[in-house]
C-alpha positions as a Python dict, from the first residue, in 0.01 Angstrom:
ca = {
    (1, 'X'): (0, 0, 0),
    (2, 'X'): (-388, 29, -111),
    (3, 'X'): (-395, 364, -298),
    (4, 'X'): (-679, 560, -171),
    (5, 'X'): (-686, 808, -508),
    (6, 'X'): (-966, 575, -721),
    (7, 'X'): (-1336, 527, -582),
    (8, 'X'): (-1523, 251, -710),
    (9, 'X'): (-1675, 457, -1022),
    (10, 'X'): (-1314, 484, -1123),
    (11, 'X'): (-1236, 94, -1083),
    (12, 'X'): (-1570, 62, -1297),
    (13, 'X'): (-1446, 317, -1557),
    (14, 'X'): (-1105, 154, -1553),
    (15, 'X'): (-1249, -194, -1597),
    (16, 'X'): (-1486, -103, -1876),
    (17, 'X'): (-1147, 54, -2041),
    (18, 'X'): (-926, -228, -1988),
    (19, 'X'): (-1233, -449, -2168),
    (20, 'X'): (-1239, -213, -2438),
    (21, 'X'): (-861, -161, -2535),
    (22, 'X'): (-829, -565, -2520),
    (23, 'X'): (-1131, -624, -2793),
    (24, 'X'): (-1009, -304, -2997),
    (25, 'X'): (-673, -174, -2941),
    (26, 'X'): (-477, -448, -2895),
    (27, 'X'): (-542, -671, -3214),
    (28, 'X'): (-487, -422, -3435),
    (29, 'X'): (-199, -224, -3266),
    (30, 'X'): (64, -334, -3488),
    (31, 'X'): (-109, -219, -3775),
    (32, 'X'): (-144, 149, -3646),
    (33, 'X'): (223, 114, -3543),
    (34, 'X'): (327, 35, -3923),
    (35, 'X'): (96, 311, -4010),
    (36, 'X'): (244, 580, -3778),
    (37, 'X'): (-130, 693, -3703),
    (38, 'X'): (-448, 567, -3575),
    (39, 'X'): (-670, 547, -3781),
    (40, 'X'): (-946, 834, -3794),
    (41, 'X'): (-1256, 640, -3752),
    (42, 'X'): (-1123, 513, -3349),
    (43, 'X'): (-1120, 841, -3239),
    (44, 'X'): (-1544, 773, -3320),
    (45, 'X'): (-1507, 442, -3127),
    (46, 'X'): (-1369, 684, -2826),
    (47, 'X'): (-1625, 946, -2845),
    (48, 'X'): (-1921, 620, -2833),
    (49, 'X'): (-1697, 529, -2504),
    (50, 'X'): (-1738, 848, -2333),
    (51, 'X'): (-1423, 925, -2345),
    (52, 'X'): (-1405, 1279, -2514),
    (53, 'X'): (-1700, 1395, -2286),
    (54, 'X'): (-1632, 1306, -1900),
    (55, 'X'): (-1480, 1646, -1848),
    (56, 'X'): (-1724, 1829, -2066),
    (57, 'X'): (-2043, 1990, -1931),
    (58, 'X'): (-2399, 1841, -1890),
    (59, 'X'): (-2499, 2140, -2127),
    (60, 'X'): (-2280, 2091, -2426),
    (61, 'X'): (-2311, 1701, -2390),
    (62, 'X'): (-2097, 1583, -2139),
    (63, 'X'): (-2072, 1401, -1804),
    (64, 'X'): (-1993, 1733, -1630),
    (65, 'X'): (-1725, 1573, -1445),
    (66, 'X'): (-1455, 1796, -1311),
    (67, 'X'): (-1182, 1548, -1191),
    (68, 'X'): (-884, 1492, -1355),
    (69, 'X'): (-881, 1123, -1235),
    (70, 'X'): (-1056, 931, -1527),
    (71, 'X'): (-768, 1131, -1778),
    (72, 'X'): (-529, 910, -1505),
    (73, 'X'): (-681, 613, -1546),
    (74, 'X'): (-650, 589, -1936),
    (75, 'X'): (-305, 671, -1894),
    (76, 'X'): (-253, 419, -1689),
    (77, 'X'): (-456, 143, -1859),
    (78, 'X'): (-275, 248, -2227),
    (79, 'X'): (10, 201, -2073),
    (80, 'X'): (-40, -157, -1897),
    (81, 'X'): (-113, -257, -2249),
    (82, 'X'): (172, -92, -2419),
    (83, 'X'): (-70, 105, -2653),
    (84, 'X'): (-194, 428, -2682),
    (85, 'X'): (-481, 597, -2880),
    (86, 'X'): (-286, 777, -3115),
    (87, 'X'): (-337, 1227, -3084),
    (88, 'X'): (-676, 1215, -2890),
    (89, 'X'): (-474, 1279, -2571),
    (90, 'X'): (-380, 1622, -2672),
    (91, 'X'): (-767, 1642, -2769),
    (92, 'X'): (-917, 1612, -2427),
    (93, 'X'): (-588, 1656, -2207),
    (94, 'X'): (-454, 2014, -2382),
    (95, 'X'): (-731, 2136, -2581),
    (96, 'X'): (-1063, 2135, -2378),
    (97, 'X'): (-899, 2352, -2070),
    (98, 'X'): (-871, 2613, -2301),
    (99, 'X'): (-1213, 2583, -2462),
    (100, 'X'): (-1394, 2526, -2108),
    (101, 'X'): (-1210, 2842, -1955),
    (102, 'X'): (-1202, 3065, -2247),
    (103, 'X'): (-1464, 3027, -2456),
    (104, 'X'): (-1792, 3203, -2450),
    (105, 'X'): (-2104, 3022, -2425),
    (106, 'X'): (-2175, 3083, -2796),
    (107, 'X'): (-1850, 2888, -2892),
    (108, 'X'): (-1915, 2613, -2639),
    (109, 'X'): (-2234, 2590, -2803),
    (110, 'X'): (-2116, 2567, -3130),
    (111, 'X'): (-1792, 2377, -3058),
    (112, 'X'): (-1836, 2091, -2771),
    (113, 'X'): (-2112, 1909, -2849),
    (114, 'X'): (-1893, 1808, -3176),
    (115, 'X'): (-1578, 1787, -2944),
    (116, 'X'): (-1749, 1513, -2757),
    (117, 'X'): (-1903, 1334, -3088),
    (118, 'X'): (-1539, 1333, -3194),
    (119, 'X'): (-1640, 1511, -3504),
    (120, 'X'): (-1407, 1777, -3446),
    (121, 'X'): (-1085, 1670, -3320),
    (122, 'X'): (-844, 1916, -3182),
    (123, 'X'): (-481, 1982, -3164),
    (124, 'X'): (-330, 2277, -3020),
    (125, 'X'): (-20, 2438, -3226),
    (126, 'X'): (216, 2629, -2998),
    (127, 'X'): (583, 2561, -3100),
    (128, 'X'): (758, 2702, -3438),
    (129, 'X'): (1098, 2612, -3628),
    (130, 'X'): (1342, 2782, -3429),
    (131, 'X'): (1175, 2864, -3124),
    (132, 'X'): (1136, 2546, -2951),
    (133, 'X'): (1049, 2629, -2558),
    (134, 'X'): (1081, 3025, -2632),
    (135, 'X'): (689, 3076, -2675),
    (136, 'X'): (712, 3466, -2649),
    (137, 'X'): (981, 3466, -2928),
    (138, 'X'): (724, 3359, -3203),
    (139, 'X'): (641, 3477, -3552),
    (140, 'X'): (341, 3344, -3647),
    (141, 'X'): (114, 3640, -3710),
    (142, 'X'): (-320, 3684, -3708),
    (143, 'X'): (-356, 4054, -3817),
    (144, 'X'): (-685, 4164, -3816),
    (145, 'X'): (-869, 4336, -4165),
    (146, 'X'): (-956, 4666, -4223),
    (147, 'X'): (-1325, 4595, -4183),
    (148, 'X'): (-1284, 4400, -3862),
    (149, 'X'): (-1425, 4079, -3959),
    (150, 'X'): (-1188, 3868, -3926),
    (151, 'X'): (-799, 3836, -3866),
    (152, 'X'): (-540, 3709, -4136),
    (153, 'X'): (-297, 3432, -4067),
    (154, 'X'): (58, 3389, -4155),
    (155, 'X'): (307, 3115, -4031),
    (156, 'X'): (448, 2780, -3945),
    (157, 'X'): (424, 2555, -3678),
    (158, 'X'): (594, 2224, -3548),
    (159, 'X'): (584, 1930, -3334),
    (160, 'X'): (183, 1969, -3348),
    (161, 'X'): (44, 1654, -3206),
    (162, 'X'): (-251, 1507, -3365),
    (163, 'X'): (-183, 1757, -3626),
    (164, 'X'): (-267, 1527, -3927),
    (165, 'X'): (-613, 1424, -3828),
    (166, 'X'): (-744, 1713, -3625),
    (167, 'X'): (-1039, 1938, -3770),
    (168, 'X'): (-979, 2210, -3581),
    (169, 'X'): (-656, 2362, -3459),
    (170, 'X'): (-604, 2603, -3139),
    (171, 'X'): (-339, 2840, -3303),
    (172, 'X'): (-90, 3000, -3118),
    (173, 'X'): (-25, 3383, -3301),
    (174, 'X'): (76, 3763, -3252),
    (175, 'X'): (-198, 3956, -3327),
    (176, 'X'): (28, 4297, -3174),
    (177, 'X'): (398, 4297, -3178),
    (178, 'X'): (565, 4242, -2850),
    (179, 'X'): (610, 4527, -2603),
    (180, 'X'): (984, 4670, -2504),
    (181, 'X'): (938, 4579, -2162),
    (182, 'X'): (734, 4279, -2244),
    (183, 'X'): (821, 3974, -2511),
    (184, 'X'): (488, 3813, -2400),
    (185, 'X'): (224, 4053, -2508),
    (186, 'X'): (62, 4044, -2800),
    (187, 'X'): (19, 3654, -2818),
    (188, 'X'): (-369, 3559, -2870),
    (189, 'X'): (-527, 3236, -2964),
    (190, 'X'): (-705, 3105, -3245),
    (191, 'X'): (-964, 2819, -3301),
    (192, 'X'): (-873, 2746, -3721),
    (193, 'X'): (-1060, 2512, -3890),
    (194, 'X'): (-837, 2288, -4104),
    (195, 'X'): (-1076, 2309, -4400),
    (196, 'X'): (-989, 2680, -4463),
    (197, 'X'): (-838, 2779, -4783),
    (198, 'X'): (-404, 2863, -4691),
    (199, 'X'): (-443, 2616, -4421),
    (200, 'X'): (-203, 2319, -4499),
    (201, 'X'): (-51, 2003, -4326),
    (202, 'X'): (326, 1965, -4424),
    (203, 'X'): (522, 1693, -4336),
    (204, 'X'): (364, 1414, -4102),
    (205, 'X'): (653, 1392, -3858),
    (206, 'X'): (923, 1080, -3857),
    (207, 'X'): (979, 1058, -3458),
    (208, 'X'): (1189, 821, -3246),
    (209, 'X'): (880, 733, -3053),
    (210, 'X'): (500, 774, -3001),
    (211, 'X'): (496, 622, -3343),
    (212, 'X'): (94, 590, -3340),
    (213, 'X'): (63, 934, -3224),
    (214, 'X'): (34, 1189, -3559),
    (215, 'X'): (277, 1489, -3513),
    (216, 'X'): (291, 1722, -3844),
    (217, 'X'): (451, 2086, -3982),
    (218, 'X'): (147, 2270, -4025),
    (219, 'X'): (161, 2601, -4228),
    (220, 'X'): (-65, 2939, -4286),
    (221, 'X'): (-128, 3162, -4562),
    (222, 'X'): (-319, 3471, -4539),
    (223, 'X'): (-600, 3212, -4349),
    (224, 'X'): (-902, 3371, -4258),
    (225, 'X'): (-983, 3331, -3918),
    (226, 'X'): (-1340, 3502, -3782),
    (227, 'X'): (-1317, 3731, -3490),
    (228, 'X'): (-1570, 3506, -3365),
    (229, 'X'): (-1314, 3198, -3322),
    (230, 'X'): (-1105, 3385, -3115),
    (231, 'X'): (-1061, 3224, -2787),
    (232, 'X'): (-1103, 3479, -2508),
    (233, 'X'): (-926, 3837, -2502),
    (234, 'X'): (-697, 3936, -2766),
    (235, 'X'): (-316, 3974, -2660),
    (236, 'X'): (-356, 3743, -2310),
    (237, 'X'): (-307, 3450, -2457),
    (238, 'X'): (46, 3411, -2310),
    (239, 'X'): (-107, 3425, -1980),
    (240, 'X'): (-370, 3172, -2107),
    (241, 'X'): (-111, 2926, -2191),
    (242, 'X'): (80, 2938, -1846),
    (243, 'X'): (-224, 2879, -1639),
    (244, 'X'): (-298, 2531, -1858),
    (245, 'X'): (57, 2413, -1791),
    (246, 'X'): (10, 2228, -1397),
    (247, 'X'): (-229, 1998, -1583),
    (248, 'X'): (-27, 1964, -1879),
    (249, 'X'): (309, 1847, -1647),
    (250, 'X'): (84, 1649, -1452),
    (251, 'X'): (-41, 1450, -1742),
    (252, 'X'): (329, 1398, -1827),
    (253, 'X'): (425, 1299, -1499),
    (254, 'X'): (110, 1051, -1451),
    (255, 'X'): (168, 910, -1834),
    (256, 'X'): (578, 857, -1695),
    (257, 'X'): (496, 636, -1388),
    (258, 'X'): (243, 437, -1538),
    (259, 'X'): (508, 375, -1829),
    (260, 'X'): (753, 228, -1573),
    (261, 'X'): (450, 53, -1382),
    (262, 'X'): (432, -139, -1709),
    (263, 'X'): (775, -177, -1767),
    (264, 'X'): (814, -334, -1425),
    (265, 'X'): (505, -587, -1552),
    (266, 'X'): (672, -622, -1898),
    (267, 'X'): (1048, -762, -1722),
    (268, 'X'): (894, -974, -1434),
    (269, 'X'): (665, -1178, -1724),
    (270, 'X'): (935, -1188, -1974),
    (271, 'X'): (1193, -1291, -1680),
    (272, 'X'): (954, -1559, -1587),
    (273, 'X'): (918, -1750, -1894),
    (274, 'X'): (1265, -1713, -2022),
    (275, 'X'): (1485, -1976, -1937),
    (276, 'X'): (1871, -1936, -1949),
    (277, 'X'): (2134, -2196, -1848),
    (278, 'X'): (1804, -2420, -1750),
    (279, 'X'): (1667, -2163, -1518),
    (280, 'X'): (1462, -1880, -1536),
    (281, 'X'): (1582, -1522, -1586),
    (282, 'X'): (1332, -1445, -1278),
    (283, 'X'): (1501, -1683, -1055),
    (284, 'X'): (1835, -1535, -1059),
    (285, 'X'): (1918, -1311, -774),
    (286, 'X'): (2040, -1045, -1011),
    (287, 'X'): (1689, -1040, -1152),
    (288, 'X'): (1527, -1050, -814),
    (289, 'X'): (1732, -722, -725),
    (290, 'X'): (1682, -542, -1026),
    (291, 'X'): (1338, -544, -1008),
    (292, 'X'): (1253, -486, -694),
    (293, 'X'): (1437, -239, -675),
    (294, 'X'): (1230, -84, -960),
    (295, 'X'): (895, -178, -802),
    (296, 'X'): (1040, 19, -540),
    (297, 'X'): (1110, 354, -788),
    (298, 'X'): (773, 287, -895),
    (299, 'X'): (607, 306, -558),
    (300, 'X'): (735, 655, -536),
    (301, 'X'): (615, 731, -826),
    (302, 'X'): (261, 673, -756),
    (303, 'X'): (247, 791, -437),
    (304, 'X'): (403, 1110, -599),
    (305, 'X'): (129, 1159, -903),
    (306, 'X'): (-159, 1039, -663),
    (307, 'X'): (-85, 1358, -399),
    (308, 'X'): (-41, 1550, -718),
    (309, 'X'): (-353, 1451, -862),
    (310, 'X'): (-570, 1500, -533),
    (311, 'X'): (-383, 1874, -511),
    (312, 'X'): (-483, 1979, -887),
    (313, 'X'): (-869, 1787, -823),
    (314, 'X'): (-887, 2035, -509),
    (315, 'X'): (-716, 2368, -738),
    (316, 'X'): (-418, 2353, -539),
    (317, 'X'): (-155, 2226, -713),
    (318, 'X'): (113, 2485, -797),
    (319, 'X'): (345, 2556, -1095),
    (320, 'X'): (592, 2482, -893),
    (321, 'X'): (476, 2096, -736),
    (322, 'X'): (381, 2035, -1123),
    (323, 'X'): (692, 2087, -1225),
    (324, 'X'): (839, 1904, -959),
    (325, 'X'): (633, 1569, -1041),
    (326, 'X'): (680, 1605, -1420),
    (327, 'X'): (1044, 1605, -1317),
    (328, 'X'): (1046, 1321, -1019),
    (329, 'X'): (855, 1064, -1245),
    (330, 'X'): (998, 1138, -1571),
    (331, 'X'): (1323, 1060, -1423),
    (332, 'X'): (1207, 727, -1275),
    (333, 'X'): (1047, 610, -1575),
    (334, 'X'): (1404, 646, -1749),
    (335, 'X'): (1561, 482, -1515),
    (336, 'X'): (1349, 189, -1461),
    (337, 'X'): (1243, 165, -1842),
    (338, 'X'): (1598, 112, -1909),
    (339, 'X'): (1642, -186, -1665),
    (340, 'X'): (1335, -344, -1758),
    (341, 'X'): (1459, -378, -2144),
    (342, 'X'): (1835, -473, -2012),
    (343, 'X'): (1646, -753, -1805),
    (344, 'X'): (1501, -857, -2178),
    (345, 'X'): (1865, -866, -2274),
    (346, 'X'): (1867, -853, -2718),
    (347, 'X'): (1497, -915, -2729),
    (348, 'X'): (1433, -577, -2518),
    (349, 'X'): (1556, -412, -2856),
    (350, 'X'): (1307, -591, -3114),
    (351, 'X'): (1011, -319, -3163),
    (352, 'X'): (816, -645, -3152),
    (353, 'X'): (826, -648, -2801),
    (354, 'X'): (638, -358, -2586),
    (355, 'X'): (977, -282, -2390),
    (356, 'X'): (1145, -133, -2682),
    (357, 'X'): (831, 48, -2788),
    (358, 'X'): (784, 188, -2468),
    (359, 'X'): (1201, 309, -2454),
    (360, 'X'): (1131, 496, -2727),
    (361, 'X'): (826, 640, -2672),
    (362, 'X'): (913, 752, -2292),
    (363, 'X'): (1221, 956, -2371),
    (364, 'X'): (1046, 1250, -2552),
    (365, 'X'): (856, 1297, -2181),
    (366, 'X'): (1184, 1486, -2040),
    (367, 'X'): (1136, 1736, -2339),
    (368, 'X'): (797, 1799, -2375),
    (369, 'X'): (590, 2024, -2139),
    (370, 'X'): (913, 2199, -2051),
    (371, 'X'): (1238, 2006, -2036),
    (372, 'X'): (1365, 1859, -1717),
    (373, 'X'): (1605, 2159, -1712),
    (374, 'X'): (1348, 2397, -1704),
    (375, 'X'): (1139, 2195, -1432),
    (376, 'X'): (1421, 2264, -1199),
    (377, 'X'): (1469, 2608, -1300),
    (378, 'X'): (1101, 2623, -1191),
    (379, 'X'): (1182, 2449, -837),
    (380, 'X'): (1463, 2671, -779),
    (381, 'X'): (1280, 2983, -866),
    (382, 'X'): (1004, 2879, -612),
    (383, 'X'): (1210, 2769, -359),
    (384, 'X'): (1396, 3123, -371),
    (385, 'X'): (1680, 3030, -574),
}
């Protein structure tokens, strides 16, 4: 079916991507993959591309474009390739919501031009030891001084994405204690520069997957954060965090389908060239089966991110059909990702070939963003459940 999603300044953006990841992604790929980061001077090459700016106003040195579609399209186009650039996804795809909706002009002015240079990366730092998916439960504190200047940081963090590299980190911290009738209040966001003095990077994460993609322990004592870097009203940012999640699910979801789109592309090459018994793996009807039926799995897929996509372009995509994408495609992408690499037979397990890479690296999307257990607690809840 011809998907109706992409107008022809999307083909052109996805064909000036697919150029670019071929002449500077792919050579060197294996290197970043032994190095369990990118390294910090391609997050420059992306800002040259455009790519930290399409989203980003005129004003502060952007396109000014307010679709989520071109974020699709280089999640699609990594994963065709069986790459990825590293943490600059959380840059653009977590962090600039927040600074778009919630800062004031003065911050924009002083923090998105560099955002878009790609001389301040960002992460965003959320999740602590021990709290996992229970947001409202953490400890991480930002009191604020006697003489009102600035607040004072004290905590840990985990799982923080493009933690090692990033310049500046939105920080997740109590500045009041929670309320008896309320576990969520008190929670406000912080924009920390990683240069300040208490401000550390612990341990750069050893994960199953995304190993190009820099996840780190970061740690805080008694930082000094200016009142001016916090990001809209103190105490809301619970509230802040909730309304970024549709996008954040849908990024999941679109990053899951076009995993098992490549998948799909990864078996039916492989089982093409590989000869067994004097014929090729493709030509046996066990083959034939297993992959179509996979191309089928993937069909839905699409057709389920590109109604998402349209919904969250027009501000109508809910909690609720987030959660149920993230979910639907997630799911898929296991499934199919796992018959793609049994179709490689021993082979699919060699890191040297993208199958296993991309086994590893799609499991942690039924965890992050809000487990697949939670997604359907989400369904239920809306369905009246």
């Amino acid at each position: 079916m011809r998907r109706t999603v992409y107008n022809e300044d999307h083909e052109a953006f996805r064909e000036t991507l697919r150029a670019f990841i071929e002449a500077e992604v792919v050579p060197v790929y294996d290197e970043w993959y032994a190095a369990g980061q990118a390294p910090r001077d391609f997050y420059y090459k992306l800002a040259e591309l455009g790519i930290f700016g399409i989203e980003v106003p005129e004003e502060f040195g952007g396109a000014g474009e307010e679709s989520f579609k071109y974020e699709a399209i280089i999640y699609e186009e990594t994963a065709r390739a069986g790459v990825s650039f590293g943490g600059s996804g959380v840059h653009v795809l977590l962090c600039l919501p927040y600074l778009k909706a919630y800062a004031t002009v003065e911050q924009k002015k002083r923090w998105l031009p560099d955002f878009v240079s790609g001389k301040s990366m960002y992460a965003i730092a959320m999740t602590e030891p021990g709290t996992g998916s229970d947001l409202a439960g953490m400890k991480t504190t930002a009191k604020l001084s006697e003489d009102g200047t600035h607040y004072v940081l004290n905590g840990a963090k985990t799982f923080i994405t493009g933690g090692v590299h990033a310049d500046k980190v939105i920080v997740c911290a109590r500045t009041e204690a929670p309320r008896p009738d309320d576990r969520r209040h008190g929670i406000s966001l912080l924009v920390v520069d990683t240069k300040s003095e208490g401000y550390s990077v612990g341990r750069k994460l050893d994960k199953m997957g995304l190993k190009v993609s820099d996840t780190a322990e970061l740690a805080f004592v008694d930082v000094k954060v200016p009142v001016g870097d916090l990001l809209g009203e103190e105490n809301k940012g619970f509230s802040y965090l909730g309304q970024n999640l549709p996008q954040e699910r849908l990024g999941i979801a679109v990053g899951a389908y076009a995993q098992a789109a490549a998948a799909v592309r990864f078996a039916q090459q492989y089982t093409q060239d590989r000869t067994v018994f004097g014929k090729t793996v493709a030509s046996f009807q066990n083959t034939k089966f297993e992959l179509a039926a996979c191309k089928a799995e993937v069909d839905a897929a699409e057709a389920v991110c590109d109604r998402a996509i349209e919904a969250l372009d027009a501000g109508e995509l809910t909690p609720a059909e987030a959660a149920s994408a993230k979910l639907f495609c997630t799911e898929v992408a296991h499934r199919v990702i796992d018959r793609c690499l049994q179709l490689h037979g021993g082979y699919g397990y060699m890191n040297e070939y993208p199958i296993a890479r991309l086994y590893a690296d799609n499991r942690v999307n039924r965890i992050y963003g809000g487990t697949s257990e939670v997604m359907k607690s989400i369904i239920a809840k809306s369905m009246g459940l």
